[in-house]
C-alpha positions as a printed Julia matrix, in Angstrom:
104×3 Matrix{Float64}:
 -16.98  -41.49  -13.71
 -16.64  -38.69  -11.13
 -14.99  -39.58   -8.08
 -16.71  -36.16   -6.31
 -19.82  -34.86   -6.74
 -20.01  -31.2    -7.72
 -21.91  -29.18   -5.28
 -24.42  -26.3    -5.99
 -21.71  -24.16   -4.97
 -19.15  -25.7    -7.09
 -21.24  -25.01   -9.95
 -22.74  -21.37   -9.08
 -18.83  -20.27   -9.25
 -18.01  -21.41  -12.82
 -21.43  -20.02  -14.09
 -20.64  -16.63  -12.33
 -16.84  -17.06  -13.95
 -18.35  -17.84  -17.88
 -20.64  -14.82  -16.85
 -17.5   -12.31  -16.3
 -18.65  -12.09  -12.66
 -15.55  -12.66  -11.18
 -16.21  -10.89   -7.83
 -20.1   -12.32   -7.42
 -20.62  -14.82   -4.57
 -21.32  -18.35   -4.97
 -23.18  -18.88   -1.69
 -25.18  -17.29    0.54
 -23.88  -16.46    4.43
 -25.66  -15.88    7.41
 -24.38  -13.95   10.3
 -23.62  -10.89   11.7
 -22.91   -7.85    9.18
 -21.15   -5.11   10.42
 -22.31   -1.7     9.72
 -20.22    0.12    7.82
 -20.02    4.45    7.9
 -18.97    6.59    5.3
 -16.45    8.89    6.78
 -15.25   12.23    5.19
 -12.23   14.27    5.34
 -11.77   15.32    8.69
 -13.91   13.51   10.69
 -12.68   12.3    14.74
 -14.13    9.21   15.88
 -13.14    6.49   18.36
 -13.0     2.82   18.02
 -12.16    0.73   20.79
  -9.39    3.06   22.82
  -8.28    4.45   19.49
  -9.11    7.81   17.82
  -9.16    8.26   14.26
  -9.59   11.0    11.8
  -8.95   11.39    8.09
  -6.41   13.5     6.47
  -5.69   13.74    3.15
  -7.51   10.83    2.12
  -5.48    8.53    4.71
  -7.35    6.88    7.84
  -4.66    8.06   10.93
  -4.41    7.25   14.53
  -4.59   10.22   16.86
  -2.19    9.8    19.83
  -1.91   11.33   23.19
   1.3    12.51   21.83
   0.69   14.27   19.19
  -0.05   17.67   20.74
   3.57   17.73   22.56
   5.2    16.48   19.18
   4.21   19.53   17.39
   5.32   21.72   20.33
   8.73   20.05   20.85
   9.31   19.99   16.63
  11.81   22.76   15.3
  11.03   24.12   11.99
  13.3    24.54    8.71
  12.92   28.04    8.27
  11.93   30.15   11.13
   8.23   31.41   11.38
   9.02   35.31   11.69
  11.86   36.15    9.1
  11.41   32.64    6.86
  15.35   32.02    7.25
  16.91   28.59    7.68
  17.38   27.91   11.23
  21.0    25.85   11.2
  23.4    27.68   13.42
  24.32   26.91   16.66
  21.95   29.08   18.76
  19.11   28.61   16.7
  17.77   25.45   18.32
  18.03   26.97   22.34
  16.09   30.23   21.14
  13.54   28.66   19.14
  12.46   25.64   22.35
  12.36   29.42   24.51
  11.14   31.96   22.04
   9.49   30.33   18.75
  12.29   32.2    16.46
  15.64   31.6    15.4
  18.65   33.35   17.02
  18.55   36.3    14.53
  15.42   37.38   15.45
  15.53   37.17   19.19
């Protein structure tokens, strides 16, 4: 004899498991659903105090930051002649003029 009774939920999962539906639910839940959105490449949105968007497939934060990152970020090569910018006076001419030393 059975110490435990099996309950109707108990007994719904092994059926959906002999069925090969492994991911089907046993039991019914009621509550709040929340409504999902299909978002594309490139879309903005906010949630809570965040902003998202959606690039190259990957859900990113957008930060107040980001604006003065790509400003203060020096290049490899330099944008005009396409040369590697590693001398010395590369990095002082390119935060004043955009271009390596070369070019300026």
């Amino acid at each position: 004899m059975l110490k435990k009774e099996f309950k109707r939920k108990d007994v719904q999962r092994v059926r959906n498991l002999v069925m090969g539906k492994t991911g089907a639910s046993s039991g019914s839940q009621i509550g709040y659903n929340k409504k999902e959105e299909e978002r594309k490449e490139g879309d903005v949105w906010t949630e809570g105090r965040k902003t998202w968007t959606i690039k190259n497939g990957i859900k990113q934060t957008i930060s107040k930051l980001d604006a003065i990152k790509k400003e203060v970020f020096m290049p490899l090569c330099c944008p005009e002649c396409g040369n590697v910018m590693k001398k010395r006076l590369d990095k002082p001419n390119y935060k004043l003029h955009k271009k390596c030393y070369d070019c300026v």
